[in-house]
Rosetta silent file (secondary structure, phi, psi, omega in degrees, C-alpha in Angstrom):
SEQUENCE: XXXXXXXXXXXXXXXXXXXXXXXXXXXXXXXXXXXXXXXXXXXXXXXXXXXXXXXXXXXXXXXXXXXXXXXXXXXXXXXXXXXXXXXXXXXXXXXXXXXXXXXXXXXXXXXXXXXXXXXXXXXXXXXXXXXXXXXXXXXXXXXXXXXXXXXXXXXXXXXXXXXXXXXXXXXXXXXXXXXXXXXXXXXXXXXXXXXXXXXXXXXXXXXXXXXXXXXXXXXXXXXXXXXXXXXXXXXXXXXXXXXXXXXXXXXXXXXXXXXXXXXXXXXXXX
SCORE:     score description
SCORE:     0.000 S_00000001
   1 L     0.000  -22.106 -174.880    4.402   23.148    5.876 S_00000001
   2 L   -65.303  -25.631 -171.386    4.615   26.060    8.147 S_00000001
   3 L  -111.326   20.276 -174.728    3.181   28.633    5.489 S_00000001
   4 L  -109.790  138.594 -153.792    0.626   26.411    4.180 S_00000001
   5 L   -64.678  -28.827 -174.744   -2.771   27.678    4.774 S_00000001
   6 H   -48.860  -79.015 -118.483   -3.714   23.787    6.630 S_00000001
   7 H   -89.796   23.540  169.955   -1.363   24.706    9.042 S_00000001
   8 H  -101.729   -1.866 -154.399   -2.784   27.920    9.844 S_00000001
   9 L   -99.105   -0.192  167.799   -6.188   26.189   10.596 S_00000001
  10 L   -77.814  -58.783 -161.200   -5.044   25.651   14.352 S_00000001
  11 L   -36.750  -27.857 -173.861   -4.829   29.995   14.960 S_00000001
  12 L   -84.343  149.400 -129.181   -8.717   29.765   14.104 S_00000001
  13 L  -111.532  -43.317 -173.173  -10.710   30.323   16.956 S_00000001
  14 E  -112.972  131.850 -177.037  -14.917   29.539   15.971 S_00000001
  15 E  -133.438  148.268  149.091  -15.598   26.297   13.881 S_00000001
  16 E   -74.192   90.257  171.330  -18.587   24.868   12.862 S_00000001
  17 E  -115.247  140.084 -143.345  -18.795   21.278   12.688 S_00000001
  18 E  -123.724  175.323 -173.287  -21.053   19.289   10.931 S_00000001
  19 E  -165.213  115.312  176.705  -21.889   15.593   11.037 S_00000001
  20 L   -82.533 -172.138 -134.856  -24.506   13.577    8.468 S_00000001
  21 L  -110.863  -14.119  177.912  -26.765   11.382    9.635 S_00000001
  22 L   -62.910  -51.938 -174.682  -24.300    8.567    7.816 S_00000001
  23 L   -48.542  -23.096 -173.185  -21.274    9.377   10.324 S_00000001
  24 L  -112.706    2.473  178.396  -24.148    8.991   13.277 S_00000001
  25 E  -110.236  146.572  138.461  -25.745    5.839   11.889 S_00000001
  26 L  -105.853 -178.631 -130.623  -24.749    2.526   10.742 S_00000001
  27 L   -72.900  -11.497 -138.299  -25.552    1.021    7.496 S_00000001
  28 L   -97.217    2.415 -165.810  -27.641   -1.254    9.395 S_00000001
  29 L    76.035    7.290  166.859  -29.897    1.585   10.871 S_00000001
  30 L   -77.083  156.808  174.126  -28.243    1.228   14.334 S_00000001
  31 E   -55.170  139.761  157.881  -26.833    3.935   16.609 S_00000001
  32 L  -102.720   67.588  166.488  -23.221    4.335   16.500 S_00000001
  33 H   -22.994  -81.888 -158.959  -23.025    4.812   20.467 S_00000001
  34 H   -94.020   19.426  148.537  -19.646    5.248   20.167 S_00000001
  35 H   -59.782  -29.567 -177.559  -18.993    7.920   17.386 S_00000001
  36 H   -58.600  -68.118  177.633  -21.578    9.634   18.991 S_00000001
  37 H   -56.778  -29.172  169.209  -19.211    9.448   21.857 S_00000001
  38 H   -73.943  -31.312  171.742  -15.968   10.414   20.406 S_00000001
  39 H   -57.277  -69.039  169.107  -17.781   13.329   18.640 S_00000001
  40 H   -52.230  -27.103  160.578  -18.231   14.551   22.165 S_00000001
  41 H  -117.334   28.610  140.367  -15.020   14.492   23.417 S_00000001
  42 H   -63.075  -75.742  173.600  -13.387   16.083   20.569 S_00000001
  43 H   -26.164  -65.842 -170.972  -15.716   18.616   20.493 S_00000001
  44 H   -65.125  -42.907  114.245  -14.937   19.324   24.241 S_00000001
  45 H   123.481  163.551  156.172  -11.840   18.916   23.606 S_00000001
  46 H   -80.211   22.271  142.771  -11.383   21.771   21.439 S_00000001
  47 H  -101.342   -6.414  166.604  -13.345   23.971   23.684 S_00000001
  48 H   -46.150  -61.769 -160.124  -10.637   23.170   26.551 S_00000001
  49 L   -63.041   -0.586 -171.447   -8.303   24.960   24.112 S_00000001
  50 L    54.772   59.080  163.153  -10.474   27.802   23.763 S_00000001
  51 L   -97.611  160.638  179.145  -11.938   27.343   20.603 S_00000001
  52 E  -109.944  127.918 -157.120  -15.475   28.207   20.160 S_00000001
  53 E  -117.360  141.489  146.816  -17.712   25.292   18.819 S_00000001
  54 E  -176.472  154.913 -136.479  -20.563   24.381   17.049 S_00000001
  55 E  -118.238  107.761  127.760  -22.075   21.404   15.872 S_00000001
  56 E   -58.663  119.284 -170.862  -24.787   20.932   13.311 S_00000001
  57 E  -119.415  139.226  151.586  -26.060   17.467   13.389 S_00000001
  58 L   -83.691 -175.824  169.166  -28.436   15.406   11.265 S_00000001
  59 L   121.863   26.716 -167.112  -29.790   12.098   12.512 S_00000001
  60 H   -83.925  -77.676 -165.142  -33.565   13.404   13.641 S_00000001
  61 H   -51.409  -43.887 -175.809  -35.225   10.745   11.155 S_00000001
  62 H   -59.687  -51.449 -164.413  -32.651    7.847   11.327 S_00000001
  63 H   -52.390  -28.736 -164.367  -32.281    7.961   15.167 S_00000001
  64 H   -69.902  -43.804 -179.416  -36.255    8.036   14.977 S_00000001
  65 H   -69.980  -17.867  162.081  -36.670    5.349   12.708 S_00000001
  66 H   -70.512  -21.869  173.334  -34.236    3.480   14.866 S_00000001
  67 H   -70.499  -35.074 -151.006  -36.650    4.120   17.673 S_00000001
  68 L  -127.225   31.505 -172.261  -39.599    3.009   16.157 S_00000001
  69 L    16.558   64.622 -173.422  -37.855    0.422   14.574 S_00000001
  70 L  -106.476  134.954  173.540  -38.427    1.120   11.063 S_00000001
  71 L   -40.360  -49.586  179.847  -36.678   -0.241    8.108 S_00000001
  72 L  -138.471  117.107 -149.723  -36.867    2.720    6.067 S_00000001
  73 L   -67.819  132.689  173.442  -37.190    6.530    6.167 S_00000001
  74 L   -61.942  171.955 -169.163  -40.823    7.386    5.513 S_00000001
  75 L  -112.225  -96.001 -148.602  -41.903    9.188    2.102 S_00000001
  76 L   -33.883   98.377 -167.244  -44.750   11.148    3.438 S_00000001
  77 H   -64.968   -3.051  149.206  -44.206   14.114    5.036 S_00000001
  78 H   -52.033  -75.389 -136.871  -46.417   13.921    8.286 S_00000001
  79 H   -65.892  -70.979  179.869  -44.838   10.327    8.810 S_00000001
  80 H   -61.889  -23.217  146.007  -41.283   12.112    8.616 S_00000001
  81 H   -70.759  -18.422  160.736  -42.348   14.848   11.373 S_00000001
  82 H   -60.051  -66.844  167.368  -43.828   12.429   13.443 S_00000001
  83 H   -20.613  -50.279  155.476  -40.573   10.450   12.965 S_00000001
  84 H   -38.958  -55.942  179.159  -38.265   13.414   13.600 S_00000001
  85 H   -72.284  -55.950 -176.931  -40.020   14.607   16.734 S_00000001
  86 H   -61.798  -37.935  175.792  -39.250   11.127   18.804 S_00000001
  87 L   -74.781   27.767  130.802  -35.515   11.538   16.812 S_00000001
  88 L  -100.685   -8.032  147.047  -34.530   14.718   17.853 S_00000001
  89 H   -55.991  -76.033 -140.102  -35.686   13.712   21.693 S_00000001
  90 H  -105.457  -13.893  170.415  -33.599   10.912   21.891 S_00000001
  91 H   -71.054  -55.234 -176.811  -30.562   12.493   19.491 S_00000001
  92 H   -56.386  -26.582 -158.232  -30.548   15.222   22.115 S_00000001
  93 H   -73.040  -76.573 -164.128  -30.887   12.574   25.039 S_00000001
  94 H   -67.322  -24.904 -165.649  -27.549   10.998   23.973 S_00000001
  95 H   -83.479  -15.058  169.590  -25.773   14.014   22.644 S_00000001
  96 H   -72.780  -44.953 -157.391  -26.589   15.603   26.764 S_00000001
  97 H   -59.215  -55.001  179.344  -25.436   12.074   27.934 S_00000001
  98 H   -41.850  -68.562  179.567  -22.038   11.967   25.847 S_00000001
  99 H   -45.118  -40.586 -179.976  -21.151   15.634   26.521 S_00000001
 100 H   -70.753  -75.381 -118.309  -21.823   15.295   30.568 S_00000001
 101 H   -51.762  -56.125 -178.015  -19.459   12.742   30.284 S_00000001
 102 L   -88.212   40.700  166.586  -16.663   15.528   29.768 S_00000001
 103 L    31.425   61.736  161.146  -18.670   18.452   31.993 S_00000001
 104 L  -106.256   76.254 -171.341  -19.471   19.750   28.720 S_00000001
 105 L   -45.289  125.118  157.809  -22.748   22.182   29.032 S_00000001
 106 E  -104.469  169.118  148.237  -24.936   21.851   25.523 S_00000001
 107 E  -126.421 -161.272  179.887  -27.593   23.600   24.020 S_00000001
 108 E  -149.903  101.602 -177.513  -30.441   23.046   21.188 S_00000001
 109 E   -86.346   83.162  148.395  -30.804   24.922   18.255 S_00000001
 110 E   -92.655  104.555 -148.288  -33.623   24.497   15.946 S_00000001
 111 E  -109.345  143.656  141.089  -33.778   26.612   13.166 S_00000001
 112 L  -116.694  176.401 -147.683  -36.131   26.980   10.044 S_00000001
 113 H   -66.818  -59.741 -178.376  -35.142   28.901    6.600 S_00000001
 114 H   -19.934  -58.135 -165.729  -37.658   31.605    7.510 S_00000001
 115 H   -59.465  -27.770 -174.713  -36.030   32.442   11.114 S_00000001
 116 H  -110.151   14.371  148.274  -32.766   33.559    8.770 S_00000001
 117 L  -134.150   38.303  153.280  -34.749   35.474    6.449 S_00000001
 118 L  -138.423  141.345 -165.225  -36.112   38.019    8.336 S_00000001
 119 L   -70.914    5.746  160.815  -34.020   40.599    9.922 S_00000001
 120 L  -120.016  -27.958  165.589  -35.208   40.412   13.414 S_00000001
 121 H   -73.671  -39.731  177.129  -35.476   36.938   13.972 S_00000001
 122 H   -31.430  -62.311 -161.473  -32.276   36.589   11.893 S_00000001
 123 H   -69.159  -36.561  164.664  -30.597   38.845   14.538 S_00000001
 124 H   -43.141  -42.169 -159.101  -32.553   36.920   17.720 S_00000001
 125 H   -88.913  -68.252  173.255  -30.689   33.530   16.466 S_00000001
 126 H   -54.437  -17.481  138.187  -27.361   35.190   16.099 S_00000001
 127 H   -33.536  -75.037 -160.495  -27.747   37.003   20.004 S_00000001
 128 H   -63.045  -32.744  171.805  -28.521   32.947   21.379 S_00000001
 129 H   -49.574  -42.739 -138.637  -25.469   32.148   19.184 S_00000001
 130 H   -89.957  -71.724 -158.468  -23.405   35.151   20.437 S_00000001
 131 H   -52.360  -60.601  174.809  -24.751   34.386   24.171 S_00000001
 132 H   -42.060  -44.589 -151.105  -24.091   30.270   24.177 S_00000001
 133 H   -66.847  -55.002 -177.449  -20.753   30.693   22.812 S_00000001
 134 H   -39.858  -46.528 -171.920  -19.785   33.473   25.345 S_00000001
 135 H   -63.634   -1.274  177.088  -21.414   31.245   28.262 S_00000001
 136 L    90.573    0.907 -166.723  -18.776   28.339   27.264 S_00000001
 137 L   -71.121  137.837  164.140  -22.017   26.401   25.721 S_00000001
 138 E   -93.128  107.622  157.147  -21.918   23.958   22.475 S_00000001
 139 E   -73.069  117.965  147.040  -25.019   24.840   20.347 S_00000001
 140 E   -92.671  151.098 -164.171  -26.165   21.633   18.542 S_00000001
 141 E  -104.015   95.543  163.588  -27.905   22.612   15.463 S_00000001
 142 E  -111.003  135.538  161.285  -30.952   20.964   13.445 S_00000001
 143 E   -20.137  111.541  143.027  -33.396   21.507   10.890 S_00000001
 144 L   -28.080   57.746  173.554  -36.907   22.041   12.801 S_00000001
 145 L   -46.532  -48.786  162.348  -37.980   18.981   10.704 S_00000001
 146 L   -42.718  -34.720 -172.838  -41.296   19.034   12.613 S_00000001
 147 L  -115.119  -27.385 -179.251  -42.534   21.789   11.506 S_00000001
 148 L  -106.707  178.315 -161.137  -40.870   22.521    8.184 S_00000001
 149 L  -129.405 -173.917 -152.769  -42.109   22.661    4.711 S_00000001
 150 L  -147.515  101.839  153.621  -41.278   23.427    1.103 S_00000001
 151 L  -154.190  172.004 -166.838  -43.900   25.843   -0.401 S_00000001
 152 L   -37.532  -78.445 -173.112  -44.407   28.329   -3.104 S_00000001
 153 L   -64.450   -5.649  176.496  -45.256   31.439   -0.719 S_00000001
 154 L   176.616  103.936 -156.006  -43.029   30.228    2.354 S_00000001
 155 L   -84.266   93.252 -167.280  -40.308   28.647    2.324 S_00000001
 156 L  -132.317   10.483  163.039  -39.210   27.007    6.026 S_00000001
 157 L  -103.490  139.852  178.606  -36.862   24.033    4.696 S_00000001
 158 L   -88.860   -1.247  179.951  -33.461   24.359    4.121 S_00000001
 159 L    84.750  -29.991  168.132  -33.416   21.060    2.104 S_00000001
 160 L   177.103  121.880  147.929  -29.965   19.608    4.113 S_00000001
 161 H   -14.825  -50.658  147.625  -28.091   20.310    6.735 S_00000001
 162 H    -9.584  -70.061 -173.159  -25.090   20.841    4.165 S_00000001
 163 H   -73.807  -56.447 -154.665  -26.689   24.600    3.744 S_00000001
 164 H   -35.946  -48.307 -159.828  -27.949   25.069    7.155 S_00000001
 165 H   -68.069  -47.453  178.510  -24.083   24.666    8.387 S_00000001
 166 H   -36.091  -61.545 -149.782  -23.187   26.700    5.531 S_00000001
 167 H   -91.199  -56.394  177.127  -25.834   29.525    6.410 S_00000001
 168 H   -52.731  -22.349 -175.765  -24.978   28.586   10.730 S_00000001
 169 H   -99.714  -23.799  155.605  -20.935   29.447    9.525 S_00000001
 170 H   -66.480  -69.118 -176.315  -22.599   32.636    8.285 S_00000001
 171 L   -75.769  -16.525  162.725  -24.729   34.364   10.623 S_00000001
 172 L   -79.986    7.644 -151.957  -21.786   33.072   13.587 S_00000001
 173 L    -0.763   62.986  179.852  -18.994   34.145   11.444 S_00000001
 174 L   -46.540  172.792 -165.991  -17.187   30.944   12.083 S_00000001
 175 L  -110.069  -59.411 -149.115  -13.416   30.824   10.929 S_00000001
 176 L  -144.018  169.180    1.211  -14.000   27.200    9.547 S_00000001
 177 L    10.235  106.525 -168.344  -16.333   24.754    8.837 S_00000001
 178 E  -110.137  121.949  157.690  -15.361   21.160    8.815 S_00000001
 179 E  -113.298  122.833 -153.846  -18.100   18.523    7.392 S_00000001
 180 E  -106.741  126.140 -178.582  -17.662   14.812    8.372 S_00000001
 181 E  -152.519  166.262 -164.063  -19.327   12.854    5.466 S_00000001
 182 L   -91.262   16.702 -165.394  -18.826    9.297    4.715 S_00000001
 183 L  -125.962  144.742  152.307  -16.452   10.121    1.403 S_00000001
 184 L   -48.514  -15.989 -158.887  -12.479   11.167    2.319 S_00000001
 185 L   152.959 -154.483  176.163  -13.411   14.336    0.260 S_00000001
 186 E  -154.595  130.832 -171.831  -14.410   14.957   -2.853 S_00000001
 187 E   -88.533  150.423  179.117  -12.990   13.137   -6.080 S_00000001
 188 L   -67.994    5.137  172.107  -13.234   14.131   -9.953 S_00000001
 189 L  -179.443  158.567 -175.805  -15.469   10.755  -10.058 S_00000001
 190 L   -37.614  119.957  141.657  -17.170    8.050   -7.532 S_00000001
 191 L   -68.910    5.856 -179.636  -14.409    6.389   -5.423 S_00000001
 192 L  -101.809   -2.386 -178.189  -16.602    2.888   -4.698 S_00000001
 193 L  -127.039  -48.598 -167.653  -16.965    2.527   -8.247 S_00000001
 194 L  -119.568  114.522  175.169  -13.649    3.821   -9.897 S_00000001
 195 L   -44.421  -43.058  169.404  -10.047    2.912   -8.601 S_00000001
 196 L   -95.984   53.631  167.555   -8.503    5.487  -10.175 S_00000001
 197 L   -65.146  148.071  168.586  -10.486    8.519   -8.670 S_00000001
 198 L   -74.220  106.859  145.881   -8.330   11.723   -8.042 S_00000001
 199 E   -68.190  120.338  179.035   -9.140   13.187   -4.620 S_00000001
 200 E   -69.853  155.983 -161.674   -8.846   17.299   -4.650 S_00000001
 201 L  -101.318  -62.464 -175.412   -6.751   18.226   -2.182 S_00000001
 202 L  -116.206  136.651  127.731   -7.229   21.727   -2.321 S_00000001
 203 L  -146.149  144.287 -144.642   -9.903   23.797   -4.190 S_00000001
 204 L  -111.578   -8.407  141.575  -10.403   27.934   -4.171 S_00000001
 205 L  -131.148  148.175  166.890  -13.537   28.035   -6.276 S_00000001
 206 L   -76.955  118.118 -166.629  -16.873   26.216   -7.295 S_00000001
 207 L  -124.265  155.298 -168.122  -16.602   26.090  -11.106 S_00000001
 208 H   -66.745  -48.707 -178.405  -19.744   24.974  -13.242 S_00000001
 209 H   -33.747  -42.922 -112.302  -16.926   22.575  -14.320 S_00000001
 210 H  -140.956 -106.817  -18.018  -16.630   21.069  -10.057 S_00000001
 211 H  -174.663  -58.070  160.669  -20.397   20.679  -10.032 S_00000001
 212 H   -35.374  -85.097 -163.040  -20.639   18.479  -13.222 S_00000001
 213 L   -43.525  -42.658 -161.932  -18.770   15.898  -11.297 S_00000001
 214 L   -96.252 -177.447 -141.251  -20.996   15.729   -8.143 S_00000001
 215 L   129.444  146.014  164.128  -24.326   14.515   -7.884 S_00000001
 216 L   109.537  140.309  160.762  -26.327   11.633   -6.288 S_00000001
 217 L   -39.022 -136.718  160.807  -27.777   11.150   -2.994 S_00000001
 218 L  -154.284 -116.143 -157.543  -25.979    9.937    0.265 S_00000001
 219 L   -91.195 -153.947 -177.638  -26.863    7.103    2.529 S_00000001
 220 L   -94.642   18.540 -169.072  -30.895    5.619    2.682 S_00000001
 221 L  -154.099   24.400  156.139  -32.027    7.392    6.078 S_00000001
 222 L  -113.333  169.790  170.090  -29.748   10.882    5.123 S_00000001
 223 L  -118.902  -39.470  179.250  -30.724   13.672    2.022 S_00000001
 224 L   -67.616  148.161  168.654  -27.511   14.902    1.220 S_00000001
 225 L  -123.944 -171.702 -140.746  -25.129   14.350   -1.954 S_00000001
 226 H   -76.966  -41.643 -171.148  -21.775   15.844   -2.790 S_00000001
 227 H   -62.525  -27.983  170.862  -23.389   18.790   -4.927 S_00000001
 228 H   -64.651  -39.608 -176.035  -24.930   20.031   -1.813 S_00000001
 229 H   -72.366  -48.008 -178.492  -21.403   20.128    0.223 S_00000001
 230 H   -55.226  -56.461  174.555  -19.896   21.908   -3.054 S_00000001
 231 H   -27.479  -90.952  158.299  -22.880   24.619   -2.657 S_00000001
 232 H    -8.412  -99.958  163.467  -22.438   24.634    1.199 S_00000001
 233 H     5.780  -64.108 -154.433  -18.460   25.244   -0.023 S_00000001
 234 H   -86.124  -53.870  172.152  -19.361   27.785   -2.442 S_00000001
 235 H   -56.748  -57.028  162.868  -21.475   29.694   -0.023 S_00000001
 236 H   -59.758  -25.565 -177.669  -18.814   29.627    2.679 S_00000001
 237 H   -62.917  -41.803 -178.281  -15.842   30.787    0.400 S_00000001
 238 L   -59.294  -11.627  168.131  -18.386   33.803   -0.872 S_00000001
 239 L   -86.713    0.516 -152.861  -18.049   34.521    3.116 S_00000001
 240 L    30.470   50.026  170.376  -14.237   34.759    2.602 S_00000001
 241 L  -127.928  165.295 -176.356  -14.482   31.706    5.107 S_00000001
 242 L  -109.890  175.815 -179.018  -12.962   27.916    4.616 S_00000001
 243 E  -150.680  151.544  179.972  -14.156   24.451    4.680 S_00000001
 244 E  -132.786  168.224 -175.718  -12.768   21.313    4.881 S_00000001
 245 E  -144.320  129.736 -164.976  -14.702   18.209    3.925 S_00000001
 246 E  -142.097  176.357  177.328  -13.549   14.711    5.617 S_00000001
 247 E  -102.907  161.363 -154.508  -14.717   11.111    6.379 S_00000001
 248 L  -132.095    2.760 -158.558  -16.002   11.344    9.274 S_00000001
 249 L   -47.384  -28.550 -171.973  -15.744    7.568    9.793 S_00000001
 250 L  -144.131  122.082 -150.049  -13.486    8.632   13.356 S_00000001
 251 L   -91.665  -40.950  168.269  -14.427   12.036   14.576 S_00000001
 252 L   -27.026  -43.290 -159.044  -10.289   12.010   15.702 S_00000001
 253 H   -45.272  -30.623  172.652  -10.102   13.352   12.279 S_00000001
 254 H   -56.005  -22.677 -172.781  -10.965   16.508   13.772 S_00000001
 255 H   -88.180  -44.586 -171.308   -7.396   17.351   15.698 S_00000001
 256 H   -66.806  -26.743  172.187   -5.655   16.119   12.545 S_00000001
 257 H   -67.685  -89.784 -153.676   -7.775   18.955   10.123 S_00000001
 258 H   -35.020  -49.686 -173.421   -7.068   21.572   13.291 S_00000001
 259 L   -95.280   21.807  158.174   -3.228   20.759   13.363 S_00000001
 260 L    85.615   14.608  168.210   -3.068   21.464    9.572 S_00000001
 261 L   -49.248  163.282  173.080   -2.431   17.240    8.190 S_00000001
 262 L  -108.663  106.352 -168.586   -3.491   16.692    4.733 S_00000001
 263 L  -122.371  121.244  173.459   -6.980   15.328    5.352 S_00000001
 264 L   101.628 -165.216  155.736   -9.761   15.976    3.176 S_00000001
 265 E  -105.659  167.270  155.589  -10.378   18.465    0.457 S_00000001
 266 E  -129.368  118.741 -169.846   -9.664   21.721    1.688 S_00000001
 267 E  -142.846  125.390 -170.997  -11.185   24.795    0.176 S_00000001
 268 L  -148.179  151.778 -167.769  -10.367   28.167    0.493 S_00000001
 269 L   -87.971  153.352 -167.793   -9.974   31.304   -1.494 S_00000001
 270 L   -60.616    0.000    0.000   -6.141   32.168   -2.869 S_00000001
């Protein structure tokens, strides 16, 4: 076990950790107070040990829609930046609260695709990265959701938090990237539907083949589905960096990925 690349996954020193909006929700559109909380004193911690952290979180629209007690994530896109803007307020509100708990300093990151594809703002975002981490700081990480949009000529959504972390494990040149998703990993076919699904263990490339299999949304108040995390995947390996992909259902999950258990898919290049 000693030579197996898990167990090398302690020695790595900046991770990226990501969290959907399922893992921070329940089904029922309620908070999950205490995942929320357990997130935070993982997180922390691993920065006792002197790893360097950061967290991309969804949850703007669910926490919002939890605020404003709505049923269902709006379709319109004003109605989801109004929605967003009270949820990313009150996501930060708890994620300062949690975090104090453990004298754990945060920050707030909002990025849209535009800020990472131009080379001076590119390089501004990777400085406040550079500069938090040094200062002992956790950047959490979100989509601007307020402000961005999906058009021909300018482009300022990243579409899911899957790529952002992907593209955030890039311009930080994280070691790892672990994403807490509401699946163990990711199986040659649904596990909620078919008993005998296969969970990959391991896998060292995205094959057209890998991509076939996934598909499908995620929960009713999140946007991602699997084929986004294989992308995400695909992007980091093309970084010669790894990912792990995990249920996320207990945030613990995190020490057991760090101290090399077999959790997850794990994907890395040979």
């Amino acid at each position: 076990m000693a030579n197996t690349p898990r167990a090398a996954l302690n020695d790595l020193k900046r991770i990226v950790i990501k969290v959907g909006t399922s893992t921070l929700m329940y089904p029922t559109g309620g908070i999950n107070l205490q995942r929320i909380e357990k997130l935070a004193f993982v997180l922390t911690d691993l920065r006792n040990q002197g790893k360097e952290v950061i967290l991309v979180s969804s949850g703007a629209i669910g926490v919002g829609c939890h605020c404003l007690k709505l049923n269902e994530r709006p379709t319109s896109i004003p109605q989801q930046q109004a929605v967003a803007a009270v949820g990313q307020s009150e996501l930060m509100t708890l994620y300062s609260k949690f975090f104090s708990e453990y004298t754990q300093v945060v920050g707030q990151v909002l990025l849209t695709r535009d800020v990472l594809d131009y080379p001076e703002s590119r390089e501004n975002v990777t400085n406040t990265f550079q500069q938090l981490l040094a200062m002992g700081i956790i950047p959490i990480v979100n989509e601007n959701d307020t402000v961005a949009i999906d058009e021909l000529d300018h482009q300022t959504k990243f579409g899911d938090n899957d790529s952002l972390s992907a593209l955030v494990a890039e311009i930080t040149q994280a070691d790892l990237l672990i994403m807490l998703s509401d699946i163990d990993g990711f199986y040659d076919k649904n596990p909620t539907i078919h008993d005998d699904a296969r969970l990959f263990s391991t896998i060292h490339a995205i094959t057209d083949e890998l991509l076939l299999l996934a598909g499908g949304n995620g929960s009713r108040f999140g946007t991602g589905g699997m084929i986004t995390k294989l992308k995400a995947a695909d992007h980091v390996l093309n970084q010669q960096s790894q990912m792990v992909l995990a249920n996320g259902v207990d945030p613990m999950i995190i020490f057991k990925i760090m101290t090399g258990e077999k959790v997850g898919t794990h994907f890395y290049r040979k």
